[in-house]
C-alpha positions as CSV (number, residue, x, y, z in Angstrom):
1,X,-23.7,28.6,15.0
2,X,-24.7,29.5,11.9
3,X,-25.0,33.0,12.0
4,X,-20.9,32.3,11.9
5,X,-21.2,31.2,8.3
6,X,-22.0,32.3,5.5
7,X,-21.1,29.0,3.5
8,X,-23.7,26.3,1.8
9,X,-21.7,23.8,3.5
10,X,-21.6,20.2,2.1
11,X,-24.0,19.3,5.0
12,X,-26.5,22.2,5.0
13,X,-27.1,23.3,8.8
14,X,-24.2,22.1,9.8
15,X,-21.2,24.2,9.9
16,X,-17.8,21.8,10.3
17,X,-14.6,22.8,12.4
18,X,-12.2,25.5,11.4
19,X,-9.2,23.9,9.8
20,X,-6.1,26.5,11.0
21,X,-3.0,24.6,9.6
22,X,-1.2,21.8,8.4
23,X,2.1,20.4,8.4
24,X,3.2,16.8,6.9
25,X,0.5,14.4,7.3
26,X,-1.2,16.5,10.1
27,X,-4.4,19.2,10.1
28,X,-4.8,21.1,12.8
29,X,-8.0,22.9,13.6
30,X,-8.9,26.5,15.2
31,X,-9.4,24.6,18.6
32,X,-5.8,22.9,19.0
33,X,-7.1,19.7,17.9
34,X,-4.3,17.9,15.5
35,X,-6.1,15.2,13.1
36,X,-3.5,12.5,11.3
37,X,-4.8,13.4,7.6
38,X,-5.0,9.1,6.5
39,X,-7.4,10.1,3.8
40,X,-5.5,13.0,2.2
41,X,-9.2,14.7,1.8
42,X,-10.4,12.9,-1.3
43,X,-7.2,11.4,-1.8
44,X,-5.7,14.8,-2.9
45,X,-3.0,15.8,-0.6
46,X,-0.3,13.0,-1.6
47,X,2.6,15.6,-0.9
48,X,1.3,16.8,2.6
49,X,0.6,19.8,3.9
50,X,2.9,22.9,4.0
51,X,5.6,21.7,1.4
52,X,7.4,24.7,1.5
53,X,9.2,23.7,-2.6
54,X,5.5,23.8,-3.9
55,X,4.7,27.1,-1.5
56,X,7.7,29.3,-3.3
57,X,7.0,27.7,-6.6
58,X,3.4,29.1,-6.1
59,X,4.8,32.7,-4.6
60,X,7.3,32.5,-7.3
61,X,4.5,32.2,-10.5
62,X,2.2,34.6,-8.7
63,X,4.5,37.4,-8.3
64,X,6.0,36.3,-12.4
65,X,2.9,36.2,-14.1
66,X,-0.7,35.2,-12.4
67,X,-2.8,35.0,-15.2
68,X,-3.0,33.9,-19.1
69,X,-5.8,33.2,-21.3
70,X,-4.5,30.6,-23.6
71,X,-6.8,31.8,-26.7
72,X,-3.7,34.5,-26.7
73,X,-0.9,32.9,-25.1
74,X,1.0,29.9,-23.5
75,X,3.2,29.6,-20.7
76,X,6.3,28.4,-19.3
77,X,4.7,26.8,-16.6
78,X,2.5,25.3,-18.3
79,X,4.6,23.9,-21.3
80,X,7.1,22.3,-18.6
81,X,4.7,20.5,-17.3
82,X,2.9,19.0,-20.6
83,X,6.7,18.1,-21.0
84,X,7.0,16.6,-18.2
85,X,3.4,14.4,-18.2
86,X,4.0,13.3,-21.6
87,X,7.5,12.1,-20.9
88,X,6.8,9.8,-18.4
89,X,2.7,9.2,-19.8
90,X,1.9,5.3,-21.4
91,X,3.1,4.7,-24.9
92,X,1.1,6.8,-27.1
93,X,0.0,10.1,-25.2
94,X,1.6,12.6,-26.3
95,X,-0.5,15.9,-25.6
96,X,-1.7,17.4,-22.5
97,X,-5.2,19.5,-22.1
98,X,-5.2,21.3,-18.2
99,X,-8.2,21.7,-16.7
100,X,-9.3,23.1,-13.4
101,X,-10.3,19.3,-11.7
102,X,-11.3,15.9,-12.3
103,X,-15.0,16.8,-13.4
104,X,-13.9,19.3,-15.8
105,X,-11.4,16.8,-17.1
106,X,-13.4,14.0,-17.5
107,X,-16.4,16.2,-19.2
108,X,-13.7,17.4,-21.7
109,X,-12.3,13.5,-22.1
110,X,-15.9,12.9,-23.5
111,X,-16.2,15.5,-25.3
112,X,-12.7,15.1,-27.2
113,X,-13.9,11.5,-28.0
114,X,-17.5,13.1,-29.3
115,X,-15.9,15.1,-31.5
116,X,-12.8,13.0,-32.3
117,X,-15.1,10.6,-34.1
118,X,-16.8,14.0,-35.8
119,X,-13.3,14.6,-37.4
120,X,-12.8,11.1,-38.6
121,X,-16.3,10.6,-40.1
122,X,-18.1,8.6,-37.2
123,X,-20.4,10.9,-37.0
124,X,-22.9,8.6,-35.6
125,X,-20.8,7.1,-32.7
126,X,-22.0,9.1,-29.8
127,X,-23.0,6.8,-27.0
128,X,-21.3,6.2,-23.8
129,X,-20.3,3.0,-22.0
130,X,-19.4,2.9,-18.5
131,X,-19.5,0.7,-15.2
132,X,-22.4,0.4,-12.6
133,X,-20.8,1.9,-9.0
134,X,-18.5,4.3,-10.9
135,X,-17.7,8.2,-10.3
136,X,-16.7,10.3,-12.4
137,X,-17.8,13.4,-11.6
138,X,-20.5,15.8,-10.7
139,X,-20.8,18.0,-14.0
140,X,-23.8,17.0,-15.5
141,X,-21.7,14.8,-18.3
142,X,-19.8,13.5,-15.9
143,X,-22.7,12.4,-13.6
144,X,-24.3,10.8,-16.5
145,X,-21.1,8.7,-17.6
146,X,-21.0,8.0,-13.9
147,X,-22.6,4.7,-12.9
148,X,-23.1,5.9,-8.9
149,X,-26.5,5.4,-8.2
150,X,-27.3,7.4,-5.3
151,X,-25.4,10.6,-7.0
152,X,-27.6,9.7,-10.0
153,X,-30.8,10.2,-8.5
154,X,-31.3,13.8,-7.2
155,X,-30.7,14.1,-11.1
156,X,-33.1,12.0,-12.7
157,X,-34.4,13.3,-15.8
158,X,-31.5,16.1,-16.5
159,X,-28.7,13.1,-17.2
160,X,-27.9,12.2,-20.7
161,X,-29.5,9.4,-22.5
162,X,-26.6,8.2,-25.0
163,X,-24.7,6.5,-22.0
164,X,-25.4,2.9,-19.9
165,X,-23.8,1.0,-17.5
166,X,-22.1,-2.5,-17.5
167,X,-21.4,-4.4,-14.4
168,X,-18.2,-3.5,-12.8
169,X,-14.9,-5.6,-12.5
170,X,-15.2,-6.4,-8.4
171,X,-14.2,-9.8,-7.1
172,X,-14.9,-9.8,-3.8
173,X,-19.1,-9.1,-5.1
174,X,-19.4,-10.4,-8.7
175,X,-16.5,-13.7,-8.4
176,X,-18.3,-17.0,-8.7
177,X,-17.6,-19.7,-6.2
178,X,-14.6,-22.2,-7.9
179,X,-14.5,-19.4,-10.8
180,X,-11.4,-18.5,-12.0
181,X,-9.3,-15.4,-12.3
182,X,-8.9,-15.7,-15.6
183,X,-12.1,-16.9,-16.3
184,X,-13.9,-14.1,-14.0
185,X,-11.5,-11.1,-15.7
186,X,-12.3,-12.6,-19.6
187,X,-16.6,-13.1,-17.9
188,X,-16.4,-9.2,-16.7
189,X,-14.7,-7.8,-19.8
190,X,-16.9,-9.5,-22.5
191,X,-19.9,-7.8,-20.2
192,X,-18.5,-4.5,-22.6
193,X,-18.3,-6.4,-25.8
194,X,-22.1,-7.7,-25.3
195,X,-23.2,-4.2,-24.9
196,X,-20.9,-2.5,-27.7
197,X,-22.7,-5.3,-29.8
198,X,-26.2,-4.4,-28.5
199,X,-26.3,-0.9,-29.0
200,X,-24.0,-1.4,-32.7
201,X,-20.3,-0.7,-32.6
202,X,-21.1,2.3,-35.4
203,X,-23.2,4.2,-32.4
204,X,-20.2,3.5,-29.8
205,X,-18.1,6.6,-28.6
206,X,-15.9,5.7,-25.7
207,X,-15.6,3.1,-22.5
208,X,-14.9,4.8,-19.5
209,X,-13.7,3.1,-16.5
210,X,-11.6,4.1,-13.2
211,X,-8.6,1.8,-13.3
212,X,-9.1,1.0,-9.8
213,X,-12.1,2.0,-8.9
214,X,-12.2,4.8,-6.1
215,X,-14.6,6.4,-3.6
216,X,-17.9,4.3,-4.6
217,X,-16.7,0.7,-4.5
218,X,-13.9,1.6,-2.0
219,X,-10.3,0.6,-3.9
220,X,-11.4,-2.3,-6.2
221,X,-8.3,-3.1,-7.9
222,X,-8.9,-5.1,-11.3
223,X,-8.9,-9.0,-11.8
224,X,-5.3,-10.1,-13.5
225,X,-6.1,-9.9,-17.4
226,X,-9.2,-7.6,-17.4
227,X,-7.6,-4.4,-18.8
228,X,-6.1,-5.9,-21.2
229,X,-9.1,-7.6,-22.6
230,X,-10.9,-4.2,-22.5
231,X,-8.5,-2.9,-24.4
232,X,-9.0,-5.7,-27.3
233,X,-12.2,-5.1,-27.3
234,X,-11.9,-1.3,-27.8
235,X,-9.4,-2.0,-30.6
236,X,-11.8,-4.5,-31.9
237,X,-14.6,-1.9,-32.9
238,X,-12.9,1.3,-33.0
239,X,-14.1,2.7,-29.2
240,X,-11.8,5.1,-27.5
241,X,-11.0,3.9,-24.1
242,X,-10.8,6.4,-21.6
243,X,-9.2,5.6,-18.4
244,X,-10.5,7.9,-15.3
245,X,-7.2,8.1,-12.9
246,X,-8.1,11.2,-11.2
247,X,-8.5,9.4,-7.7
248,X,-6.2,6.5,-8.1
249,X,-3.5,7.9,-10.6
250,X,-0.7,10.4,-10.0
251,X,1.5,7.7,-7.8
252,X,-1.2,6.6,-5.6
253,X,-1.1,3.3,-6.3
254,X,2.8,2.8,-6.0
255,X,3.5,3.6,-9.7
256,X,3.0,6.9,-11.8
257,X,-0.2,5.8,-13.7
258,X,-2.6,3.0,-12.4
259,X,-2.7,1.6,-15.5
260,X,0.9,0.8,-15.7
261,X,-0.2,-2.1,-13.6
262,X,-2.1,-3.5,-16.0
263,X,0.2,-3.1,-19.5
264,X,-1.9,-1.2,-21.1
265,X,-2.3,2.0,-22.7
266,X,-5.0,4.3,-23.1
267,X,-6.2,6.7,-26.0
268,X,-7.1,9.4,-23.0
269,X,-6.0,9.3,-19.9
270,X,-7.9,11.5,-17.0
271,X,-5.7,13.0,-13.8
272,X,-6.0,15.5,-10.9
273,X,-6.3,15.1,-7.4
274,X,-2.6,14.3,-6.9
275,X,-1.3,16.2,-9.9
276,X,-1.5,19.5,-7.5
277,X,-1.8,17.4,-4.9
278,X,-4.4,20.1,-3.3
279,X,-2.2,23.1,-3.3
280,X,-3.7,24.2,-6.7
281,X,-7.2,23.2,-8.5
282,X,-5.5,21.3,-11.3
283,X,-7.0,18.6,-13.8
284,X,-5.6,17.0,-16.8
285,X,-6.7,15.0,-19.8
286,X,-3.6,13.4,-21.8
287,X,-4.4,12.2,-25.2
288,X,-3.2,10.1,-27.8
289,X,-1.3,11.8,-30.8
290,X,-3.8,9.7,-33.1
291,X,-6.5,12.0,-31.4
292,X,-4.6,15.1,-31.7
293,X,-3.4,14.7,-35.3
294,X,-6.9,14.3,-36.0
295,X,-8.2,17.6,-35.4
296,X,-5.4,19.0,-36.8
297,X,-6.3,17.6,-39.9
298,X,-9.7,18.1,-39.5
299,X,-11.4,21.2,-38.6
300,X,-8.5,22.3,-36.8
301,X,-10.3,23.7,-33.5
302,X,-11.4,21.7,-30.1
303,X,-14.6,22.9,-29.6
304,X,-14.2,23.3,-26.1
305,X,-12.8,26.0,-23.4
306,X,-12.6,27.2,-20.4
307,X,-11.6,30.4,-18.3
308,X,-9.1,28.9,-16.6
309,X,-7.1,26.8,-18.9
310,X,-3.3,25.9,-18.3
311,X,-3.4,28.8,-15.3
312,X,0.1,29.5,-14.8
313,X,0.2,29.6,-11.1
314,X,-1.4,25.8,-11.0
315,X,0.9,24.5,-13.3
316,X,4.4,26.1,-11.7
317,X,2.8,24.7,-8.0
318,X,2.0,21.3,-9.9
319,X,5.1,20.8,-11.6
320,X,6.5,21.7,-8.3
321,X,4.6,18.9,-6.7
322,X,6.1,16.2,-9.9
323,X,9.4,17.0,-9.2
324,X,9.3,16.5,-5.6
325,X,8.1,13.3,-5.6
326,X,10.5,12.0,-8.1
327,X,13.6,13.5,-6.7
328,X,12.5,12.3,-3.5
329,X,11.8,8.7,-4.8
330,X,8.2,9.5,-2.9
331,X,6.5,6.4,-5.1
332,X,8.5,3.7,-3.6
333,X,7.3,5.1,0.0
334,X,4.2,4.6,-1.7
335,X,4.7,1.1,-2.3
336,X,6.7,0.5,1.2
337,X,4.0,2.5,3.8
338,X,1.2,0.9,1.5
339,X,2.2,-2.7,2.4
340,X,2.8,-2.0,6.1
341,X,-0.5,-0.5,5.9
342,X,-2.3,-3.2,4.5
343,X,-0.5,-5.5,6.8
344,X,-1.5,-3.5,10.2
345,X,-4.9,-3.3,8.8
346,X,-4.9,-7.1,8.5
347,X,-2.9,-7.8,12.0
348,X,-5.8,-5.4,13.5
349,X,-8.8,-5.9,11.4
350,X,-9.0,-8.9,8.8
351,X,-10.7,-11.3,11.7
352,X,-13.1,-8.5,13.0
353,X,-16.6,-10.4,12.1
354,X,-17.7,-7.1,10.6
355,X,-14.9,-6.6,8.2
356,X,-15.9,-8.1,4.8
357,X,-12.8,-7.4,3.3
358,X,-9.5,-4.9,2.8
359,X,-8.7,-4.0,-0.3
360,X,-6.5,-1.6,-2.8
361,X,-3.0,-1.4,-4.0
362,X,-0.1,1.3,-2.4
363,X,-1.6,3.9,-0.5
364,X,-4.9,3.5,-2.1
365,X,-6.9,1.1,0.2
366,X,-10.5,0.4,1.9
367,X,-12.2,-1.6,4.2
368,X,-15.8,-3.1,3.4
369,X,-18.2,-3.5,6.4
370,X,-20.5,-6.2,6.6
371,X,-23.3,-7.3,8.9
372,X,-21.9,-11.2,8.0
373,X,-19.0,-12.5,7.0
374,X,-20.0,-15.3,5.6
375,X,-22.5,-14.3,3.5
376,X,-21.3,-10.7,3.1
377,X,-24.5,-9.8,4.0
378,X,-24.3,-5.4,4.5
379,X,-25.6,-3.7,7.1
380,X,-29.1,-2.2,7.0
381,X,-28.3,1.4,5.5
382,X,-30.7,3.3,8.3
383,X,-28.0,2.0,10.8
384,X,-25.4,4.6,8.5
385,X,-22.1,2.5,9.9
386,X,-20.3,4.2,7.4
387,X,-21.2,8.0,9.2
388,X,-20.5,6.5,12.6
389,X,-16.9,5.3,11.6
390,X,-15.9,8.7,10.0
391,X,-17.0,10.2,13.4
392,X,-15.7,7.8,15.8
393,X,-12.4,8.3,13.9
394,X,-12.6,11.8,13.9
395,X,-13.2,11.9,17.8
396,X,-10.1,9.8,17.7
397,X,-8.4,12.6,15.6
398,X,-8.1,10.7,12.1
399,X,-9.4,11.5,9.2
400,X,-11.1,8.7,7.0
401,X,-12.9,8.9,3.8
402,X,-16.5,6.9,4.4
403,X,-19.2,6.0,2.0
404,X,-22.3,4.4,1.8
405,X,-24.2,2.4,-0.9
406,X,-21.3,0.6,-2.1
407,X,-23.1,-2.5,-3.4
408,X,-25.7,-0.4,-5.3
409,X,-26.2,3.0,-3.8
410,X,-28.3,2.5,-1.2
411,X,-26.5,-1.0,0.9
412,X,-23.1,-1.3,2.0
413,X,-20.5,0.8,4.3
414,X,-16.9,1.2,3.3
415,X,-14.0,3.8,4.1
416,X,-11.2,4.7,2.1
417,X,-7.5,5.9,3.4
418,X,-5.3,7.8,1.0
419,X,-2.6,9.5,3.4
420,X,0.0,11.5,2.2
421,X,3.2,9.9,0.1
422,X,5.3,11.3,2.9
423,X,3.6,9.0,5.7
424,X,6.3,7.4,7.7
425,X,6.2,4.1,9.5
426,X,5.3,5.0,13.0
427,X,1.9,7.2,11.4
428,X,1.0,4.3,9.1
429,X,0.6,2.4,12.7
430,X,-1.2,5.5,14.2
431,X,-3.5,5.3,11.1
432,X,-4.7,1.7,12.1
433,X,-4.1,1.4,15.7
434,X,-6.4,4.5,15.9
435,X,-9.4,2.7,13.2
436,X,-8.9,0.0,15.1
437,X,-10.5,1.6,17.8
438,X,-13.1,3.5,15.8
439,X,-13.9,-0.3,15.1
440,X,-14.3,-1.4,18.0
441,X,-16.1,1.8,19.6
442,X,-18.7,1.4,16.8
443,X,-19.7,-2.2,17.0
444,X,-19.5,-2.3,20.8
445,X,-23.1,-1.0,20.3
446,X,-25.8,-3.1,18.7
């Protein structure tokens, strides 16, 4: 088999199925085989497959103009769609930096905040802060802001020092018996405060943090109050707060931005996956005006860049894939086929004796596997119940997002399911009548 490919395939020596087609919700592969898509990949395809308004939009911009470098020239495409981010962005952001994906856009969030501070003489405020179990990339300053530990470790000793970790906002792990909500959000968020303290508020960059956490905790929305602590804090001692929405933002979580949830804005905010909703590589890192205006009156040059900046053909299919889902209201399916879902996960699956807990908010949701319920004990990790879901699901022709290490990189089993905004009733059934069974099939078997 592998003589048929000449890929370095994620798993190497292992070459996966041939993906022919897809249509709404659906993938179907080389062999016939139709898979219901409940994962949208990596939480990328909220539009579906084959939308044909985002397929002439792209045919459109290719044939117009394919290609230019922004050092000469901006587009049409692009400009529409800074409009159009910016109008409907938090209070406060006003500009719009494209990228190519979320670990681009997250290394350039960074470094905007490095060298923000640069232009308004903090000059010594270079560390980073983020959360233990957090992903925010794999580009090596993304990976280091990153608090996954597994992804950490293959790159032990190339990472960058000026960043740690505080403990993440998770109440199902990390929520005291008879504690609080209030009490546990104001315990989590002064976690940043003690280290922004420690390390000296004059070496302190930026906070990073995934508004609801995504693939590595498994949807772990927020406790009521925490954001807008954080926020405080930032304020407090001048540290940008950068809010990483490149999994969770974009509508998945029933409104535009995550973090309009939580009443806060951001001074950069990080999206991609459902920007281009995985017709186009597309990334995005919308800034406040305060951050802008300072390098305009500074030295008047990010001193950043990439090839593929604000590439026409990505924006025209992106802004494509905006306007589609706000003229056809797509975000309040979101918030509709999100609460079924959670409910027929709960009818099917919140008494299974391995199911610690289902989580997440709109189409953004996860399931945490335990060895106990009581004691939340996980499962030992060389028993890999995460891999055996994903491929009892797959037999079953659904797609699931699964991960491993969710408590600290090596223990705990979840799965993540992020269909399409287009999902309709009967499929949100279909996505739990046929986990359900992937349950079942998988813990039949000591």
């Amino acid at each position: 088999m592998m003589n048929d490919s000449h890929i370095f395939h994620r798993t190497a020596g292992v070459v996966p199925p041939r993906a022919s087609h897809g249509e709404g919700v659906w993938i179907t592969a080389t062999d016939g085989r139709r898979y219901l898509d409940a994962c949208g990949g990596a939480a990328v395809s909220c539009l579906g497959h084959g939308d044909p308004a985002v397929v002439r939009a792209l045919s459109d911009q290719a044939a117009q103009l394919a290609y230019a470098h922004t050092s000469f020239f901006t587009t049409e495409a692009a400009e529409d769609l800074a409009n159009l981010l910016v109008r409907n962005a938090p209070e406060g952001l006003g500009r719009v930096y494209f990228l190519c994906d979320g670990s681009e856009a997250i290394e350039t969030a960074i470094k905007m905040a490095h060298q923000y501070h640069r232009e308004t003489g903090g000059a010594a405020r270079r560390h980073v802060i983020a959360r233990q179990q957090s992903y925010h990339g794999n580009t090596l300053g993304a990976l280091s802001a990153g608090g996954n530990a597994w992804r950490r470790t293959t790159y032990d000793g190339l990472l960058l020092p000026a960043t740690s970790h505080i403990a993440p906002c998770w109440a199902y792990r990390h929520q005291t018996p008879g504690e609080s909500d209030s009490d546990y959000a104001a315990r989590a968020a002064g976690s940043l405060e003690t280290e922004i303290l420690r390390l000296g508020p004059e070496n302190v960059s930026c906070f990073i943090a995934e508004t609801v956490v995504g693939a590595t905790l498994g949807c772990v929305p927020p406790s009521p109050g925490y954001f807008r602590q954080i926020r405080d804090i930032c304020d407090r001692y001048g540290v940008l707060l950068i809010l990483d929405e490149v999994m969770c933002g974009m509508g998945r979580t029933g409104t535009l931005h995550a973090c309009e949830q939580e009443g806060i804005s951001p001074d950069i905010l990080v999206v991609a996956k459902g920007l281009g909703a995985g017709y186009v590589p597309l990334g995005a890192v919308i800034c406040s005006d305060r951050i802008h205006d300072a390098f305009v009156d500074g030295s008047g040059s990010f001193t950043h860049g990439h090839t593929f900046v604000g590439h026409p053909v990505a924006c025209a299919a992106a802004l494509a894939v905006q306007r589609e889902i706000a003229s056809r209201d797509l975000l309040n399916n979101v918030r509709l086929r999100g609460a079924e879902l959670h409910g027929a996960l709960g009818a099917r699956l919140a008494v299974h004796p391995h199911v610690g807990d289902i989580r997440g908010r709109g189409l953004f949701l996860a399931l945490e596997f335990v060895a106990d319920r009581q004691d939340k004990t996980p499962f030992a990790p060389e028993r890999h119940v995460h891999r055996a879901l994903r491929d009892a699901a797959f037999r079953k022709g659904l797609l699931i997002y699964a991960m491993a290490g969710t408590i600290d990189g090596r223990r705990g089993d979840h799965i993540l399911l992020a269909p399409p905004y287009t999902v309709t009733t009967q499929e949100v059934q279909q996505v739990a009548d046929r986990l359900a069974d992937a349950v079942t099939e998988v813990f039949a078997t000591p």
